[in-house]
C-alpha positions as CSV (number, residue, x, y, z in Angstrom):
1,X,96.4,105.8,128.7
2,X,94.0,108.1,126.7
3,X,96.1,108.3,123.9
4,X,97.1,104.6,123.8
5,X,93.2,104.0,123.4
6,X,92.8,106.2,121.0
7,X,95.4,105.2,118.9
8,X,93.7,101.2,119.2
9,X,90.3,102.9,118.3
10,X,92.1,104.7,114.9
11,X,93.6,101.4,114.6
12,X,90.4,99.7,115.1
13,X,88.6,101.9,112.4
14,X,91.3,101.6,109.6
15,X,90.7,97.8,109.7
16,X,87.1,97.7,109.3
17,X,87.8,100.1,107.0
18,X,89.6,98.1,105.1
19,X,87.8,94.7,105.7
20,X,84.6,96.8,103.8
21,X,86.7,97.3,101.5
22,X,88.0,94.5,100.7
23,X,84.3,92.6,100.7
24,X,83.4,95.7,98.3
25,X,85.7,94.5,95.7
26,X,85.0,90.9,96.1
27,X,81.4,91.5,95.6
28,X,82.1,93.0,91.9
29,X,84.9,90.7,90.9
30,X,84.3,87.6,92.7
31,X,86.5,84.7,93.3
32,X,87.5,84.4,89.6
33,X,87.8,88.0,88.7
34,X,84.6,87.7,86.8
35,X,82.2,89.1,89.5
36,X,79.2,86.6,91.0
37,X,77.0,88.5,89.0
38,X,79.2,89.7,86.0
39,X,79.6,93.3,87.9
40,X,83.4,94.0,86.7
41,X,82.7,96.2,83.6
42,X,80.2,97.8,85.9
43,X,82.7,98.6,88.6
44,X,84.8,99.4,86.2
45,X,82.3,102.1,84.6
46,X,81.7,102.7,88.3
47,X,85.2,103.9,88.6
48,X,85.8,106.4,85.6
49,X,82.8,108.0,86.6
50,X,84.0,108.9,90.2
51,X,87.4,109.7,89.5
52,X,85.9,113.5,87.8
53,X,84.0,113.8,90.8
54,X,86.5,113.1,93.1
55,X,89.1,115.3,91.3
56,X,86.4,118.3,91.7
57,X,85.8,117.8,95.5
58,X,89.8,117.0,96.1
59,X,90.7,119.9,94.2
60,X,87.8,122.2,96.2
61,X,89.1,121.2,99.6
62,X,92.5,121.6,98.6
63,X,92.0,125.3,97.3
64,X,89.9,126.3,100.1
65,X,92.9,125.0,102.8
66,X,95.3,127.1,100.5
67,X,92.9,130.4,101.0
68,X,92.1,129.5,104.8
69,X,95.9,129.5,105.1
70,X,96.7,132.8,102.9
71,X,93.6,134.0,105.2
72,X,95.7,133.3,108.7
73,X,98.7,134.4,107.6
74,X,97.4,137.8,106.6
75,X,95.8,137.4,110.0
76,X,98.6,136.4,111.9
77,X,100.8,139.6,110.1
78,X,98.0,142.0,111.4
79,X,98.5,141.3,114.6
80,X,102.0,140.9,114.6
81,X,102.3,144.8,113.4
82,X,99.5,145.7,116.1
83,X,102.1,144.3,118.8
84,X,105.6,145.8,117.9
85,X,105.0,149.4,119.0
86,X,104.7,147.9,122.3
């Protein structure tokens, strides 16, 4: 039962998720693709100026998983030779 309702709760969040999302890109390009306000060359600009940044923090997280896990396994080898003489 808990993990049923936790999967409708995940479930639950990935489509409001999405629905924000969605209303997001509506607000900057509008029914007619040219934005209630004219706002697609500024999403646009929006965009190539968060892809760097995104790039930086992807490639941070995904370097510091890679040394966590070299970490462990060094770990994990340590106490692996501390138990065999048993």
């Amino acid at each position: 039962m808990g993990e049923s309702m936790s999967l409708v709760n995940n479930i639950i969040k990935m489509f409001i998720g999405v629905i924000v999302l969605v209303i997001g890109i509506v607000w900057y390009t509008g029914p007619s693709m040219y934005g209630y306000l004219g706002y697609w060359n500024n999403l646009i600009d929006l965009l190539k100026a968060t892809i760097g940044l995104f790039l930086l923090f992807v490639g941070l997280i995904v370097a510091w998983m890679g040394y966590d896990d070299y970490k462990m396994d060094k770990e994990m080898e340590k106490e692996e030779k501390t138990e065999e003489p048993k």
